[in-house]
C-alpha positions as CSV (number, residue, x, y, z in Angstrom):
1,X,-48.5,-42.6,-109.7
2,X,-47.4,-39.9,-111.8
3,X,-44.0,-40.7,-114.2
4,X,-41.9,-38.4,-115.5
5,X,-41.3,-38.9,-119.5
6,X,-40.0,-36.7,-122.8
7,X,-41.9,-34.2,-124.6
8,X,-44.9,-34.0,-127.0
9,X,-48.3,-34.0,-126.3
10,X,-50.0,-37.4,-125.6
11,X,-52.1,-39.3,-128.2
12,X,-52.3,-42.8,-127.5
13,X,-52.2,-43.8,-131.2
14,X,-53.7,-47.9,-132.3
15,X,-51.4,-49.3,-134.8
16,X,-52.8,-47.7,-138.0
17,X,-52.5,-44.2,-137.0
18,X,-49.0,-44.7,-136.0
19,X,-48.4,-46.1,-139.3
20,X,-50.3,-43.2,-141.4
21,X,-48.1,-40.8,-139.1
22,X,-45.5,-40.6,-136.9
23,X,-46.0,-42.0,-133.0
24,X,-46.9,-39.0,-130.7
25,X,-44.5,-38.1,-128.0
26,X,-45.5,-38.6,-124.3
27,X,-46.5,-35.1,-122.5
28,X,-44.1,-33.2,-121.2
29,X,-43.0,-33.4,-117.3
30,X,-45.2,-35.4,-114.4
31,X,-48.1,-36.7,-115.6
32,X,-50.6,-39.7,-114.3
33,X,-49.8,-42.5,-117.2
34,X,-48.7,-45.6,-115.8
35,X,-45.5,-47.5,-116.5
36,X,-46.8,-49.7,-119.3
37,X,-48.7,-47.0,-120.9
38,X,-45.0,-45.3,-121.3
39,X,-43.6,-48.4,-122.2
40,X,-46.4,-48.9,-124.6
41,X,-45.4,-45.2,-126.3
42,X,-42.1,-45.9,-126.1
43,X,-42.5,-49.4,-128.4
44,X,-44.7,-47.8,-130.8
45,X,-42.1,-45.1,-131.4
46,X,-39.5,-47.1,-132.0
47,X,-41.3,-50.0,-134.2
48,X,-42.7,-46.8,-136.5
49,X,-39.1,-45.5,-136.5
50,X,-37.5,-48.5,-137.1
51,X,-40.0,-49.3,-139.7
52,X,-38.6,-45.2,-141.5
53,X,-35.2,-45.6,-141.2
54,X,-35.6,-49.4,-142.9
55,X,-36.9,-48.4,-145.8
56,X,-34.3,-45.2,-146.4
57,X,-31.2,-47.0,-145.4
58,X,-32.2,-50.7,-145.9
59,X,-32.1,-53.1,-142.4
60,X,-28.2,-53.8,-142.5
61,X,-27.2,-50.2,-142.8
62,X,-29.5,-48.5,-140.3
63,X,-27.5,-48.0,-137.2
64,X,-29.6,-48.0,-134.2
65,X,-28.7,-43.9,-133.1
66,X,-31.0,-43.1,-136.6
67,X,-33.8,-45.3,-134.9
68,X,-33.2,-43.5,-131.7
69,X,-33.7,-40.1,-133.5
70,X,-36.4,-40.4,-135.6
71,X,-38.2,-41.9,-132.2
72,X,-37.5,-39.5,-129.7
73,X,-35.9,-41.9,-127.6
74,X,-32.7,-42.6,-125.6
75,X,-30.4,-45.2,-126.0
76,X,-30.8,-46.4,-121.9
77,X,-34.5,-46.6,-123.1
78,X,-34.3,-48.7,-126.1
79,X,-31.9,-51.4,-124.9
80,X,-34.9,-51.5,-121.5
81,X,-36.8,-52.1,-124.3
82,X,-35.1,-54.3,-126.6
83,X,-32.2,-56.4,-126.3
84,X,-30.8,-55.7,-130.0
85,X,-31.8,-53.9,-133.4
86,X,-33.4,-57.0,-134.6
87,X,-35.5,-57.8,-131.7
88,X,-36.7,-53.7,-132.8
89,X,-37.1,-54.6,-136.3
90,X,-38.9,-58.1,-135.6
91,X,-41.2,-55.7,-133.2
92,X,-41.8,-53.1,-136.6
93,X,-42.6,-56.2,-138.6
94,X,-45.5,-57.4,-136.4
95,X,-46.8,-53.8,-136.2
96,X,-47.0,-52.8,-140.1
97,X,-48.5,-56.8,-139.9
98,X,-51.2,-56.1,-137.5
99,X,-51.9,-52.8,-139.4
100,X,-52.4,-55.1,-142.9
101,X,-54.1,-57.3,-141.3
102,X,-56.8,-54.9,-139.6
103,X,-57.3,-53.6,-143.2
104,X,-58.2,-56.8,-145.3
105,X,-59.5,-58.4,-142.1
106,X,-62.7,-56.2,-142.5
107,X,-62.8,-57.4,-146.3
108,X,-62.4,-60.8,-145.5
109,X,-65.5,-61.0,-142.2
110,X,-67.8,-59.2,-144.9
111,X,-70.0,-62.3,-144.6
112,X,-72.7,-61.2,-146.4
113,X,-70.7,-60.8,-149.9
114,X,-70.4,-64.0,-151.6
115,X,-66.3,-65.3,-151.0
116,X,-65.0,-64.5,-154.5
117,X,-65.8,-61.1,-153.7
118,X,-64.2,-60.9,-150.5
119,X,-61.2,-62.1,-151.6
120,X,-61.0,-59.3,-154.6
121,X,-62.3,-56.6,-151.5
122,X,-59.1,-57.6,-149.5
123,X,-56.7,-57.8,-152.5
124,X,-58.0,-54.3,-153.2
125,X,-57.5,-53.3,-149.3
126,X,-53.9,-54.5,-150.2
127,X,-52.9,-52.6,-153.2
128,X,-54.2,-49.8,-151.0
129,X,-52.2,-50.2,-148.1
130,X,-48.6,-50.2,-150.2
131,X,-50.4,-47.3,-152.2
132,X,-50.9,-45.0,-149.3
133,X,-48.1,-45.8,-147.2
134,X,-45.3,-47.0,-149.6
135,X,-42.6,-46.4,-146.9
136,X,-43.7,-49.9,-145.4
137,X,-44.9,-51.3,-148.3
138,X,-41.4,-53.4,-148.1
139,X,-42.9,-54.9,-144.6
140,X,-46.0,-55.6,-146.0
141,X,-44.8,-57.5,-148.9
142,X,-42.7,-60.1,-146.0
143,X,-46.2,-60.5,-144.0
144,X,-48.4,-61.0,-146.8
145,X,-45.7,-64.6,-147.3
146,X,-47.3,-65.7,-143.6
147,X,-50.8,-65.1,-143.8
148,X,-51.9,-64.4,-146.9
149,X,-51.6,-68.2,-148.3
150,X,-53.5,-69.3,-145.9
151,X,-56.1,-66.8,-145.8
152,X,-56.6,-67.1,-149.1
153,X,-56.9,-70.5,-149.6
154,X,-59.9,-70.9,-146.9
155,X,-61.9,-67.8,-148.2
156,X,-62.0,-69.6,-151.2
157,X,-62.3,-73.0,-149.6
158,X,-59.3,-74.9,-151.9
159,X,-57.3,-76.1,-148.5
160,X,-56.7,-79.0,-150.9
161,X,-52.1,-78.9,-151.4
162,X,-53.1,-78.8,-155.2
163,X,-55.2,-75.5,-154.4
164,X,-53.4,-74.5,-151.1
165,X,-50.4,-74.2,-154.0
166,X,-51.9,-72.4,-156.3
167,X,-52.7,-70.4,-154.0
168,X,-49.4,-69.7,-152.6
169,X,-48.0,-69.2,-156.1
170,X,-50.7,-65.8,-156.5
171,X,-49.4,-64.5,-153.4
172,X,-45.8,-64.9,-154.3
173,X,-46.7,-63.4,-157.7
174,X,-48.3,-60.4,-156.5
175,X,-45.3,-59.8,-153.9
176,X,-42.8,-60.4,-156.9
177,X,-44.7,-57.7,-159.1
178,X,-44.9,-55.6,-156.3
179,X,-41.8,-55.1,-155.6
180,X,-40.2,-53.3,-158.5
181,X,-42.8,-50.1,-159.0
182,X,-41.8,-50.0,-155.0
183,X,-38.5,-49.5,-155.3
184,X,-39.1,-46.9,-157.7
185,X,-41.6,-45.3,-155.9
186,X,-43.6,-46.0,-158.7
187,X,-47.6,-45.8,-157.2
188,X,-49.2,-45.8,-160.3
189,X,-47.8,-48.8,-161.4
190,X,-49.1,-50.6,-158.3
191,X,-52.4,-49.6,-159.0
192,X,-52.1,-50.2,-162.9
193,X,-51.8,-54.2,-161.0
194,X,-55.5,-54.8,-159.7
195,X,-57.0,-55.2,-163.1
196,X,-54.8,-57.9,-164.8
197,X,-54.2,-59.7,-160.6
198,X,-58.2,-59.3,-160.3
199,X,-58.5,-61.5,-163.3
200,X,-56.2,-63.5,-162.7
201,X,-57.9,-64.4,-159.1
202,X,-61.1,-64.9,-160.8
203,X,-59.8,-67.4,-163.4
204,X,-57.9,-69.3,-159.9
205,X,-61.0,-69.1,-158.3
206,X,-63.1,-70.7,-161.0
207,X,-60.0,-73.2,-162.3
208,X,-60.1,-74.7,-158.9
């Protein structure tokens, strides 16, 4: 069954190429995607749009029309989509999520690396995911609070609450250190990080 949809060529992005770029448009006129592959385009548009206008206007202040335009989509179509600008939002924060995930998850099923390593290869994936893409670098920073804790914690086997803890406290340093050279824009800073936070996993690794 053929649908009729905006404009734009079709390229069916996964996750991480949306996030690198910008969501391609579906094609112009009739053509023979389904329903749910539309609806599929249509999300990712919005979640990366939602994600852009975020980061320049802050959540509070970005009206949903900005979202609209930066997407390509109409307002009948968002609210078919979503039922409010948070439901959006919550939507852009499990993409950019996924994404980070997808990037340190290679790192972390390395299994043939010993586990210390693994955990300084996914740290590294990290710093390069804000680095390259420091428009969501702010989403990033409120998933790494949910997973990486516990991810952490089992690659380097301290599921113990006194290293489960410890654990949590790296995470929520790096985020809090983090945070500043993002606001600024400031990617050199971010990488200036990995040295002093690669050492300081080490000595948790080995204090534990």
């Amino acid at each position: 069954m053929s649908v009729e949809a905006g404009t734009g060529s079709l390229v069916n992005p996964a996750p991480s190429t949306a996030i690198g770029g910008t969501a391609a448009s579906l094609p112009r006129g009739r053509h023979d995607l389904t329903r749910d592959q539309v609806e599929q385009s249509q999300r990712l548009r919005l979640a990366v749009a939602m994600a852009e206008a975020c980061v320049g206007r802050g959540y509070a202040d970005t009206p949903v029309a900005a979202v609209l335009e930066l997407a390509g989509v109409s307002r009948q179509t968002f609210y078919a989509l979503h039922a409010n600008k948070l439901e959006c939002f919550l939507e852009a924060l499990d993409l950019v999520g996924e994404v980070l995930t997808a990037r340190m998850g290679a790192a972390l099923l390395a299994s043939e690396r010993p586990p210390l390593d693994r955990a300084i290869d996914a740290f590294d994936r990290y710093l390069e995911a804000i680095a390259d893409h420091p428009a969501f670098a702010r989403l990033y920073v409120v998933e790494v609070h949910a997973a990486g804790p516990d991810a952490l914690a089992y690659l380097l086997g301290k599921q113990d609450p006194d290293g489960r803890f410890a654990c949590e406290a790296f995470v929520a340093g790096v985020s809090a250190l983090v945070t500043l050279p993002l606001a600024t824009g400031d990617v050199d800073s971010i990488a200036a990080l990995r040295s002093p936070l690669v050492g300081r996993l080490r000595a948790l690794a080995a204090e534990l």
